[in-house]
C-alpha positions in Angstrom: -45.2 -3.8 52.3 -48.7 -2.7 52.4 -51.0 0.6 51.4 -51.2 3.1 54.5 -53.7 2.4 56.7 -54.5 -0.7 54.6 -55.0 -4.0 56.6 -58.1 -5.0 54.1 -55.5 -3.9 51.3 -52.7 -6.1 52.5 -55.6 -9.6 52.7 -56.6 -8.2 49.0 -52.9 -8.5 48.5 -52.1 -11.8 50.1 -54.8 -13.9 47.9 -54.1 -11.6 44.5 -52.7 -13.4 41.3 -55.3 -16.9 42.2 -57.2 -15.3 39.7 -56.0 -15.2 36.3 -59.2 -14.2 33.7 -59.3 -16.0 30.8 -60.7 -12.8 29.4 -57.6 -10.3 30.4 -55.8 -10.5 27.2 -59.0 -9.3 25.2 -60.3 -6.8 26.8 -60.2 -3.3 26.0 -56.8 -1.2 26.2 -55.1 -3.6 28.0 -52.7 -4.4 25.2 -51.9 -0.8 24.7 -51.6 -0.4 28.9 -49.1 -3.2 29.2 -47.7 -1.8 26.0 -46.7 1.0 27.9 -45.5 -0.7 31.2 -43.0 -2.7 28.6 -42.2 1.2 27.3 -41.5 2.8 30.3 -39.2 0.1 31.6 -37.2 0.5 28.6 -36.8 4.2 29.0 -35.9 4.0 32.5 -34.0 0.9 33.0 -32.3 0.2 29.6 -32.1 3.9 28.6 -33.7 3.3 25.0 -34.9 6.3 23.2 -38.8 6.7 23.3 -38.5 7.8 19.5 -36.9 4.3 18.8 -39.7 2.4 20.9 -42.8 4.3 19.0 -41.4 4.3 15.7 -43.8 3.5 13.3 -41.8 1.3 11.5 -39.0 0.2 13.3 -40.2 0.9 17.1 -40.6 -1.7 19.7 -43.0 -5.2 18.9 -45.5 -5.0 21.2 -46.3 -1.3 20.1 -46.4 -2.1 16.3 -49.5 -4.5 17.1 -51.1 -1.6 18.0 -53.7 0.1 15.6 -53.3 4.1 15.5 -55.4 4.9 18.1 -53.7 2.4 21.0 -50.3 4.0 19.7 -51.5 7.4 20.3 -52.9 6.3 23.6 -49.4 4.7 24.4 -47.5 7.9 23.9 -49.6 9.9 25.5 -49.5 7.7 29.1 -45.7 7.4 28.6 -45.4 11.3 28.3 -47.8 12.1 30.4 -45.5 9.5 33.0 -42.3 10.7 31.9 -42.9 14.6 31.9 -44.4 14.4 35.9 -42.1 11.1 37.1 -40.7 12.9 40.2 -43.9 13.8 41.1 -46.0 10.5 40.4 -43.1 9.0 42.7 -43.7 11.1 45.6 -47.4 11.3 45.7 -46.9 7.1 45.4 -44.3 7.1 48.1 -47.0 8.8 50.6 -49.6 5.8 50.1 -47.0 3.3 51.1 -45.3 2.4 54.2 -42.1 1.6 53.1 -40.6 1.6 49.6 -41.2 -0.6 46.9 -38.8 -3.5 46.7 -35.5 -2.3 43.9 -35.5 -5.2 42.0 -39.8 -4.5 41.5 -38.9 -2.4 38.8 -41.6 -3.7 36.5 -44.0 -3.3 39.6 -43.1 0.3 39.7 -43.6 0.7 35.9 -47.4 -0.6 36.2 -48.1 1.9 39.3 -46.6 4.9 36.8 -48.2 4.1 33.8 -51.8 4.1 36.0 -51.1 7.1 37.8 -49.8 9.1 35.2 -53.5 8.1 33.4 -55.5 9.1 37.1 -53.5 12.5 37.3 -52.9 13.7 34.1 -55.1 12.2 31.2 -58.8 12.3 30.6 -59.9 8.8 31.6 -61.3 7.5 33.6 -60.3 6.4 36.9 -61.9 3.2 37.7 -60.7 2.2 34.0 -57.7 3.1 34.9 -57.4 1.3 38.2 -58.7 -1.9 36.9 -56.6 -2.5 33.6 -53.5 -1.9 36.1 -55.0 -5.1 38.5 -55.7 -7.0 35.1 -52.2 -6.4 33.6 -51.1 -7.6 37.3 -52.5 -10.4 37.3 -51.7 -10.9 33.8 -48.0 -10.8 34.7 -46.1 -13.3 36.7 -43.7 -10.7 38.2 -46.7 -8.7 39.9 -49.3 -11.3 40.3 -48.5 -11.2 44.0 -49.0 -7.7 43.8 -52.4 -6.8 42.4 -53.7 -6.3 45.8 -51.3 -3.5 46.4 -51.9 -2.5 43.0 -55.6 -1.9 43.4 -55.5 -0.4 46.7 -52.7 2.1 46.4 -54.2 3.3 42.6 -57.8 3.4 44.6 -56.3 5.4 47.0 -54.6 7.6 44.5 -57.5 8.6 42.5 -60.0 8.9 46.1 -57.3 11.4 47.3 -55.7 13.0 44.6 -57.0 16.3 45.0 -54.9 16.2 48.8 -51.9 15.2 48.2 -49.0 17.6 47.0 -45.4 17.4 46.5 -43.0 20.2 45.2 -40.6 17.2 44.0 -38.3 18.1 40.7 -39.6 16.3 37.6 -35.8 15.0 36.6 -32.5 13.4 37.5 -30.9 15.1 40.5 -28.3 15.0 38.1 -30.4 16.8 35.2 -31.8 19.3 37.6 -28.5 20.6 39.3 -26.8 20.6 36.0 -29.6 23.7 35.3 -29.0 25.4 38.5 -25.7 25.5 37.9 -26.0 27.1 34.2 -29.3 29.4 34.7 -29.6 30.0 38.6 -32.2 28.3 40.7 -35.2 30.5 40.1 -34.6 29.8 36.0 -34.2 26.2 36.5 -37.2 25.9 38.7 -39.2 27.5 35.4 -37.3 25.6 33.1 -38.6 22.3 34.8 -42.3 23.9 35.5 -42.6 24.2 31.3 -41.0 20.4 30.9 -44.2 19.3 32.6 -46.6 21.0 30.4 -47.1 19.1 27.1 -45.4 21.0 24.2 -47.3 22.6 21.4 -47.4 22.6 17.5 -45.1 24.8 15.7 -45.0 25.3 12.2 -42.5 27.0 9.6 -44.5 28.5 6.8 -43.6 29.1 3.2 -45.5 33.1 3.7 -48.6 34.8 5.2 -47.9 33.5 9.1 -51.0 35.9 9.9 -53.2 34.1 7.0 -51.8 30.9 8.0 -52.7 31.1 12.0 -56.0 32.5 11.5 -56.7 29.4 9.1 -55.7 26.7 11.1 -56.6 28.5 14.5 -52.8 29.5 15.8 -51.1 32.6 16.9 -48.3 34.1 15.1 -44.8 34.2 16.7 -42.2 36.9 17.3 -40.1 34.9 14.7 -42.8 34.2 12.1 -43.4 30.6 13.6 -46.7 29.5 13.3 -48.3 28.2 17.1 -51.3 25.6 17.4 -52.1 25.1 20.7 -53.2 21.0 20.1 -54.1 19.2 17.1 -57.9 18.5 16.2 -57.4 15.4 14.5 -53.8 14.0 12.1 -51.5 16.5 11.1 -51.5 15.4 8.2 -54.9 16.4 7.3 -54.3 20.1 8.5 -55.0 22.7 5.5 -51.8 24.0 3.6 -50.1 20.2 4.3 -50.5 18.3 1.2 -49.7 21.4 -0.8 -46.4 22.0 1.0 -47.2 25.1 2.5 -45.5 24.5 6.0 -43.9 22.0 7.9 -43.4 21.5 11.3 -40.4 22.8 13.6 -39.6 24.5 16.5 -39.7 27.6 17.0 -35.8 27.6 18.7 -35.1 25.4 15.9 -36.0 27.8 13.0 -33.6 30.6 14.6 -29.9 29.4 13.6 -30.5 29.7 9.8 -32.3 33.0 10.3 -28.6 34.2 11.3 -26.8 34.0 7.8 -28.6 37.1 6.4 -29.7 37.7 2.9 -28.3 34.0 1.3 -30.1 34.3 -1.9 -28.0 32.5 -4.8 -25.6 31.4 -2.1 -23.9 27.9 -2.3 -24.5 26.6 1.4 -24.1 23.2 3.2 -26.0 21.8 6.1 -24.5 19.6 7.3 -26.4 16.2 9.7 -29.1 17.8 7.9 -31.9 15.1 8.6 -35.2 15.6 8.7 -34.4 18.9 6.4 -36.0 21.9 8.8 -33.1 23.9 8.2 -33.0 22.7 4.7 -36.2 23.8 3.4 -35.5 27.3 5.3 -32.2 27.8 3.6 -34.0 26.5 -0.2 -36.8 28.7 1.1 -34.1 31.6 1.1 -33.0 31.2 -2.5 -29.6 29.4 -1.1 -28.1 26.8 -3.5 -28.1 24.1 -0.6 -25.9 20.9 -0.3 -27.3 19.1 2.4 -25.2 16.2 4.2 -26.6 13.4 6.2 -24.8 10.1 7.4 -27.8 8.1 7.5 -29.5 6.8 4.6 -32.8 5.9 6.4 -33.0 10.0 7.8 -31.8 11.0 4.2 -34.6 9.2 2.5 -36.9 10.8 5.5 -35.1 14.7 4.6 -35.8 13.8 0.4 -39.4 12.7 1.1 -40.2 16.1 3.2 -38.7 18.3 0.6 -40.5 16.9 -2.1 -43.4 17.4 -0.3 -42.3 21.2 0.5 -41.5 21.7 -3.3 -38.1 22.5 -2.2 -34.8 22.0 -3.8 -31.9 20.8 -2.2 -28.8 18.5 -3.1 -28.5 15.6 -0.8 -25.6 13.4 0.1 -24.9 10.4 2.0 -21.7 11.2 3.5 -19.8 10.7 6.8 -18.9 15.1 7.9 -15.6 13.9 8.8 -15.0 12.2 5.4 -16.6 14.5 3.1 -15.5 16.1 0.7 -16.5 19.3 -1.7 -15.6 20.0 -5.0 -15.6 23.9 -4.0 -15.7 25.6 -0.9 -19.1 26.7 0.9 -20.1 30.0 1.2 -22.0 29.5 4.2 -22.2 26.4 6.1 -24.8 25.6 9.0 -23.7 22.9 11.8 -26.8 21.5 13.7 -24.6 19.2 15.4 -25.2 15.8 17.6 -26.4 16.8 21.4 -27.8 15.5 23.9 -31.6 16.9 23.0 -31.9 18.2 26.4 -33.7 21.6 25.3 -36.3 19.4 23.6 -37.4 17.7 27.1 -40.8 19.0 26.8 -41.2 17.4 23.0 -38.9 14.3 24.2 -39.3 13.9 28.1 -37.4 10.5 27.8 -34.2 12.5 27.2 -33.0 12.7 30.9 -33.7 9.8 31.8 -31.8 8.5 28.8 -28.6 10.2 29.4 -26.0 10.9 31.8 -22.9 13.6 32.4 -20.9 11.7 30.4 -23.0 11.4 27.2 -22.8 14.8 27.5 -19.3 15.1 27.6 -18.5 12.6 25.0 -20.9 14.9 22.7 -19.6 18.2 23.4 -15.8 16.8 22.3 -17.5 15.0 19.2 -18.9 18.8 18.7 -15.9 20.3 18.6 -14.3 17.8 16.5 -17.3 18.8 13.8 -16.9 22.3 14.2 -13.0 22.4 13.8 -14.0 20.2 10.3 -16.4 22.5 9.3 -13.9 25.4 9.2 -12.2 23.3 6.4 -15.9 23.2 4.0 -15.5 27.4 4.4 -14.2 29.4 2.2 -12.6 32.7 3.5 -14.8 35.5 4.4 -17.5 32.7 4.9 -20.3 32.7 7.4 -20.2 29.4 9.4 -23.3 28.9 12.0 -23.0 26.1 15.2 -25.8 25.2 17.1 -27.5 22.4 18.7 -30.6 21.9 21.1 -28.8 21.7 24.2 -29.3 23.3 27.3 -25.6 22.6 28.8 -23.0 25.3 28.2 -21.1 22.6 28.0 -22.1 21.5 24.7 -23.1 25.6 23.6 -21.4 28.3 24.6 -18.0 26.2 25.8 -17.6 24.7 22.5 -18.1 27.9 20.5 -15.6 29.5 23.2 -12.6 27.0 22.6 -13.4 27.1 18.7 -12.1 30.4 18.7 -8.8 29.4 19.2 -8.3 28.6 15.6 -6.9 31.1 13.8 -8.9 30.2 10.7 -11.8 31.2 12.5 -13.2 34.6 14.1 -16.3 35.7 15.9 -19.2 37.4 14.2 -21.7 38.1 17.1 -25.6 38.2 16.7 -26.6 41.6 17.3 -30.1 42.1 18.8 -31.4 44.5 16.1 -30.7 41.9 13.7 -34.2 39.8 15.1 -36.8 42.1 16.7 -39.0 40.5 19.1 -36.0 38.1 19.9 -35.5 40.3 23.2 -33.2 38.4 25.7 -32.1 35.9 23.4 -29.2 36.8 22.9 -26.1 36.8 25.2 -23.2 39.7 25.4 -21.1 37.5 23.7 -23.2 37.7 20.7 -24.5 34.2 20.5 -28.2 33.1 20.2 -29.4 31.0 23.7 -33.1 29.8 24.6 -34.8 27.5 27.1 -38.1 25.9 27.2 -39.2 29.3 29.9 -38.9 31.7 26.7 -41.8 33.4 24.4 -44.0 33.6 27.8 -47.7 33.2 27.2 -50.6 33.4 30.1 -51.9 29.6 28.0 -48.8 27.8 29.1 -49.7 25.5 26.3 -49.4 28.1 23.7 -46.2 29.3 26.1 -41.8 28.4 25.8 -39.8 26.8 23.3 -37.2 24.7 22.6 -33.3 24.9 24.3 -31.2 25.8 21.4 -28.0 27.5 21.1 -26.3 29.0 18.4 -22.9 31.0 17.7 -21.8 32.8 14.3 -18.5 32.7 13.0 -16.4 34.0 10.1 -14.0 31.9 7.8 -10.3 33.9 8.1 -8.0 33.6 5.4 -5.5 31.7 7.6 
C-alpha cells in the first residue's frame, strides 16, 4: 500500500516505527490526539455513545486525564470527524492506491482524527501532521505505518484546496432511510446541515428580545433564544447563575407548547430527564409530576430545576410500573428514540445504531404510549413525541395508537404557533428536521428532528 505517486513515501514507510522518542508521550496535545483515536474507534467499531465516552464523570479513562481544555479539544476533533466521515474517507481514498487493510481499523482512526483537524479545525497543519507520526510511532499497531501516515496527511493538507467529493456524510443505511421519508432533494439538505456544527439554543424564563441582544443572539419564531458559538463556558453567560434560561433545542421546546393554557393543571412528564420540558411546563403554572427511571438523570433533572427556581415533583419510577394516586390532567411523553434528529448536536448517533434499534424503539414507543393513556383522565390532553427523524418511530406510532378506543386525535392546527409555517403535517401533528428555521449564517440556521402528535383521553 503506498501514497499515490509516492516511491519516497513508501522508503519513509519501510524504515518508520525504528524511531520511538523518548519524548512522544510529553509532548504537547498528544495525549488529547491519541485520546481521540481511542474515541473514534469506540464510536465506530464498538458503537459506544460519544456522550458516554466524554462524560465528565463517568466517560472513558484516557479522556478524564485530560484537563478542560484537551477535553474540549477532544470533542471538537471527534465532531468535527464524525460530522464529515464520508467525506474525510473519500478525499483519503484518492491519496492511496488501494484501500487500507480491514483489520487497520486503528490505522484508519489516526488518519481521521488528523484529517478532520487539517480540514475542518483551526490548527495548524504541520501540528497536525506530526502528532499523527508521533502517536504512530507511539503505537505498536501503526508503527509500521508512520511513513504512510506522514505522507498521505502531507499530501492532504498540500492539496486540500483540490480535491472534492460529493460523498454522503452517513451510513448508506442512514442516508436511504431519509430518502425514503423526505424525498431526495430534502435528504440531501438534511445531511448538508448535519455537517455544519450546531448552535446554542436557549429557553428563557421572559424578554427573548432583551435576552438576545444581551448575550449577542437572535430571537426565534418560537421564542428560543439563538447564539451563534460560545465566547467562553456557558456557564459564565449572564442570566445563568440566576436561572434565567437554560439550554434546549429549539424542536425540543415545541411539544409542551402544544397543551395550551396549563396554568394550575396537574401534569406528568414522564422520562423527564434533564427537565427541559419540566421547567417549561413549571414555567407555565402546571402542577408537574415528573417521572424518571434513572436516579443519576433524576439527580441531573433536580439540580437544573433548582437552579431554574422551578418547582416540580420528581419520582424515581419505572413508566410501566408507576403508579398515581389520581389521574393526570395532561401528560407529556418524550419517549426513548433513536436521537437521530439531533445528528448535528450528537453526530455519533448513526454510526451508533442500526434499523433494528430503530425498530426495537418504535415497539418500546408504543408500549409507552398505550401506558400513558392509563395516567389520563378523560377529556385529558396527552402529548407523544421524540427526536426522531424516522416515521417509523413518529408518525407510524401515533397512527397505530389511534386504534385504542380510549384514545382520539386532537390535531395541531397551524394558527395555534405563528411563525411555525410548514411544521405541521395534514394530519395535524408537529414534524421538523435539522433543514428547518433557514438562516443565510448556516450556523445560526435548522434545528433539531422532532416529532410530536396530540391526543385526547376518551371516556372509554
Amino acid at each position: 500500500m503506498v501514497v499515490s505517486g509516492g516511491k519516497a513515501a513508501f522508503r519513509a514507510k519501510k524504515h518508520a516505527g525504528k524511531r520511538n522518542p523518548p519524548e512522544a508521550a510529553e509532548r504537547p496535545g498528544l495525549a488529547a490526539r491519541q485520546c481521540a483515536v481511542r474515541l473514534l474507534g469506540a464510536v465506530i467499531e464498538k458503537k459506544t455513545s460519544l456522550d458516554g465516552l466524554t462524560d465528565n464523570q463517568h466517560g472513558h479513562p484516557h479522556y478524564l486525564a485530560l484537563d478542560d481544555r484537551d477535553r474540549a479539544l477532544v470533542r471538537a476533533i471527534l465532531g468535527a470527524a464524525l460530522r464529515n466521515r464520508g467525506t474525510i474517507d473519500a478525499l483519503l481514498a484518492q491519496l492511496l492506491d488501494r484501500p487500507l487493510p480491514e483489520n487497520a481499523v486503528a490505522l484508519k482512526a489516526l488518519l481521521h482524527v488528523a484529517a478532520a483537524q487539517i480540514l475542518y479545525l483551526d490548527i495548524p497543519d504541520h501540528s497536525a501532521v506530526d502528532l499523527a507520526v508521533t502517536a504512530a510511532n507511539d503505537d505498536p499497531r501503526n508503527r509500521r505505518y508512520a511513513g504512510l501516515v506522514n505522507a498521505v496527511l502531507r499530501r492532504l493538507s498540500r492539496d486540500k484546496d483540490k480535491l472534492s467529493t460529493s460523498t454522503p456524510n452517513a451510513p448508506a443505511w442512514f442516508a436511504e432511510t431519509l430518502v425514503e421519508a423526505y424525498g431526495a432533494e430534502k435528504a440531501a439538505a438534511i445531511l448538508a446541515m448535519h455537517a455544519v456544527e450546531p448552535p446554542v439554543d436557549l429557553t428563557v424564563k421572559s424578554d427573548p428580545q432583551g435576552w438576545a441582544e444581551r448575550l449577542g443572539g437572535i430571537v426565534l419564531p418560537n421564542g428560543t433564544v439563538r447564539l451563534a458559538r460560545l465566547e467562553g463556558p456557558l456557564t459564565e453567560l449572564p442570566g445563568f447563575a440566576e436561572g434565567e434560561w437554560w439550554v434546549q433545542d429549539a424542536a425540543a421546546s415545541l411539544p409542551a407548547r402544544l397543551f395550551g393554557d396549563i396554568a394550575g393543571k396537574r401534569v406528568a412528564d414522564l422520562c423527564a430527564a434533564p427537565g427541559g420540558k419540566t421547567a417549561q411546563l413549571a414555567l407555565a403554572g402546571a402542577d408537574v409530576t415528573a417521572v424518571e427511571i434513572s436516579a443519576n438523570r433524576l439527580a441531573r433533572l433536580n439540580a437544573n430545576l433548582e437552579r431554574l427556581k422551578l418547582k416540580a415533583h420528581t419520582v424515581e419510577a419505572n413508566l410501566m410500573q408507576y403508579q398515581p394516586e389520581e389521574k393526570f390532567d395532561a401528560v407529556l411523553l418524550d419517549a426513548p428514540c433513536s436521537s437521530t434528529g439531533t445528528v448535528r448536536r450528537h453526530p455519533d448517533v448513526p454510526w451508533t445504531k442500526s434499523p433494528e434499534d430503530i425498530a426495537k424503539l418504535a415497539a418500546l414507543q408504543a408500549q409507552f404510549l398505550a401506558r400513558t393513556v392509563e395516567l389520563v383522565r378523560p377529556g385529558g390532553i396527552i402529548v407523544f413525541s421524540n427526536c426522531s427523524l424516522d416515521p417509523s418511530e413518529g408518525e407510524a406510532v401515533a397512527r397505530s395508537a389511534l386504534a385504542n378506543p380510549a384514545l382520539q386525535a386532537f390535531p395541531v392546527a397551524e394558527e395555534e404557533f405563528p411563525g411555525l409555517h410548514g411544521l405541521i403535517t395534514p394530519e395535524g401533528f408537529l414534524r421538523s428536521t435539522p433543514q428547518d428555521f433557514p438562516n443565510p449564517d448556516p450556523r445560526l440556521a435548522g434545528m433539531d428532528g422532532f416529532f410530536a402528535a396530540r391526543f385526547r383521553r376518551t371516556s372509554a
